[in-house]
N, C-alpha and C positions, 0 to 999 in steps of 0.2 A: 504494500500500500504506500503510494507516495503522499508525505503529509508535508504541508509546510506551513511553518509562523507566520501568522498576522496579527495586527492590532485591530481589534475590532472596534470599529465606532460609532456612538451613540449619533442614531439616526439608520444604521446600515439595512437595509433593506434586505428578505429573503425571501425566493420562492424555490416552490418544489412541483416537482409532477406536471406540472404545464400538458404535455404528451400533445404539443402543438401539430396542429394540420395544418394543410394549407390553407388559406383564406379566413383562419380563427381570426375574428376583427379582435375580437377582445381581448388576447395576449398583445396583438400589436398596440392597439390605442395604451394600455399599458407603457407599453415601450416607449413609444412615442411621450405619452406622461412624463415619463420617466427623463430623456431626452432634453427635456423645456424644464424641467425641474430636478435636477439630479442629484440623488441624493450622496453622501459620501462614501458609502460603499454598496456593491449588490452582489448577494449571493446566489449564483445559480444554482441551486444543490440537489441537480441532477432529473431525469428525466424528462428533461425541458420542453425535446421534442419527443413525440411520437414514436421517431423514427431517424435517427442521425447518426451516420458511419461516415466517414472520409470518402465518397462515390459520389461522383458525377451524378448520378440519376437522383439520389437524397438532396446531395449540397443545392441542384436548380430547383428540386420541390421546396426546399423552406429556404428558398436564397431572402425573402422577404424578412424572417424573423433572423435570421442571419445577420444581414446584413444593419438592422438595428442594434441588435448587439455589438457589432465592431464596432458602431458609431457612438455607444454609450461607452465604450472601451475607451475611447480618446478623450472624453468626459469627466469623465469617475473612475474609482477602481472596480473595477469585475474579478470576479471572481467565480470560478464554476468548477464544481465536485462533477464528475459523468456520473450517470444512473446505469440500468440496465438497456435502456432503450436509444444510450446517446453515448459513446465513446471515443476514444482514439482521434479527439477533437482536435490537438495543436496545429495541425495545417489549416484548420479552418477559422479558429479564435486565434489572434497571432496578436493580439495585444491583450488579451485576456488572459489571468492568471490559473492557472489548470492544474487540480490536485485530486489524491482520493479524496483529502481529508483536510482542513484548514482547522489548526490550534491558536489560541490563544492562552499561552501559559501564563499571564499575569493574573486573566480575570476567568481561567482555568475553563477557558470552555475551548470543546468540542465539535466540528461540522464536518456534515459527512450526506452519503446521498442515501444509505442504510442498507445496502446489498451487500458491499463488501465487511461490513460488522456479523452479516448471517454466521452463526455458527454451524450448519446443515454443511457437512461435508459433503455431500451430493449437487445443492446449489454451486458449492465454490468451487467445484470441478466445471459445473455447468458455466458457470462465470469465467473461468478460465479459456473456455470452447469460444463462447464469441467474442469474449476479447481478445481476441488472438488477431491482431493485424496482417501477419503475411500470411495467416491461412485465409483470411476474408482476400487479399491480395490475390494470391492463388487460384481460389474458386473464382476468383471474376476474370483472372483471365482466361482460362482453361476454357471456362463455359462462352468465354467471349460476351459478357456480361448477362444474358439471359437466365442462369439462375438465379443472380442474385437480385436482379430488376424483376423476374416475376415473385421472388420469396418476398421484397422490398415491398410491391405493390398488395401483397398480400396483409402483410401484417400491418398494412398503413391502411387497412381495413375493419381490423379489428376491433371491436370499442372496449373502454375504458371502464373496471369493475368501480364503483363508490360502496364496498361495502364495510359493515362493521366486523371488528377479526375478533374472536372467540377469546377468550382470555389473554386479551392482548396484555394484560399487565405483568401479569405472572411470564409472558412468554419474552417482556424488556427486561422483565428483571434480571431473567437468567442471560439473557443477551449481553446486558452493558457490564455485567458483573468485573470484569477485567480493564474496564474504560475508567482509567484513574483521571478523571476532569471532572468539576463541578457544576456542570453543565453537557448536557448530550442532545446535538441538536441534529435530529436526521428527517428526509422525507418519506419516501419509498412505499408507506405502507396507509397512505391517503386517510390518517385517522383522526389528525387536528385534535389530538388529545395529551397531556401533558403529568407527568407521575411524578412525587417523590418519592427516593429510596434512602431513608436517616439523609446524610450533607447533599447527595447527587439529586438534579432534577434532571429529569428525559422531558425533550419535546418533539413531537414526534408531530412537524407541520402538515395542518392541510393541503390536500390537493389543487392545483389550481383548476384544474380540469373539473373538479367535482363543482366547486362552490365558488371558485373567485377568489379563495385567499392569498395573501402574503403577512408579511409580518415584519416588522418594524423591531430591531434592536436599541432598546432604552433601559438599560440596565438587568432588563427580562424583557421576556419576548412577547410582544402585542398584537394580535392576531387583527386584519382589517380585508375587508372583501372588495373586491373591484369593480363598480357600478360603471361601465360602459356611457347608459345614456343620462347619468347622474353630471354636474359641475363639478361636486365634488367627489373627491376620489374615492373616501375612505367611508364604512361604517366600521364600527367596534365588532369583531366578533370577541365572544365570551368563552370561549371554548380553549383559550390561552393566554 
């Protein structure tokens, strides 16, 4: 896992899960928000898009949300964790800072996109299979792009589960047990629900695909929704 230092700061902006399509107005209006008003940091933390590999066929379908992001790159600082559905990004974010994992040792927190925290030996093998760059390299040339442009168009079909997970608290707790920070902030698992364990707090951000959220870094984490044909940006959600 590659992890690196930052100072995280009040105001820093986080989203997670986006699983952007094409023509989603409402991650870009977002963006563009974001753009006219920038805040001092944003954390991409992972599965932004839908569907984002280093390939020609991906990089023109979301060249749109793309292409916002390098422009808030030159803005603000960025910052983005890959998920399961978005990796092997640095040829494509090239002023974007690009990590498994972003620490803050001072104020002892934690970020990350919560795939590679999975403690399931079976998932981290499977994690391993599609992050494999020259094997994805390989398959597209061989096939001369047609598997991976018909498997691409496939699962960029898919829709997006919003459900609630069965004893999700008992199943963090045994999860972050070995995560020495004071703070554990991941997306991954669309639940916008937040636990303490004795000093450790888990936040475990909503989806953006589900509901509209993101969240605001002010000392703890403030959950607010993104109202498209609203003036104003933000409502309060209560659920962090």
């Amino acid at each position: 896992m590659r992890v690196q230092n930052v100072s995280l700061k009040k105001g820093a902006c986080l989203i997670a899960d986006v699983h952007y399509k094409k023509g989603d107005e409402k991650f870009l209006s977002l963006l563009r928000y974001w753009l006219e008003n920038p805040p001092p940091q944003i954390f991409f933390l992972g599965d932004i898009f839908h569907l984002l590999l280093p390939f020609d066929y991906l990089i023109e379908y979301n060249k749109d949300a793309i292409e916002l992001i390098n422009r808030l790159a030159r803005k603000t600082e960025v910052y983005y964790t890959p998920g399961n559905h978005d990796f092997n990004l640095d040829t494509i974010f090239k002023n974007v800072k690009i990590a498994d994992a972003f620490v803050d040792e001072e104020k002892s927190v934690f970020l990350t996109h919560g795939d590679l925290t999975d403690k399931d030996i079976f998932y981290k093998f499977y994690v391993f299979l599609i992050r494999n760059y020259l094997g994805n390299k390989l398959l597209n040339l061989v096939s001369f792009n047609f598997v991976n442009n018909w498997l691409f168009k496939a699962i960029l079909q898919k829709k997006v589960k919003c459900l609630k997970i069965f004893d999700f608290k008992a199943k963090i707790k045994s999860k972050i047990a070995d995560i020495d920070y004071k703070m554990i902030v991941e997306g991954h698992y669309h639940q916008n629900e937040s636990f303490d364990f004795g000093d450790k707090r888990y936040v475990n951000l909503g989806a953006f695909v589900c509901d509209g959220s993101y969240f605001v870094y002010e000392n703890e984490i403030k959950g607010y929704q993104w109202m498209t044909k609203l003036s104003k940006s933000a409502q309060t959600n209560s659920n962090s």
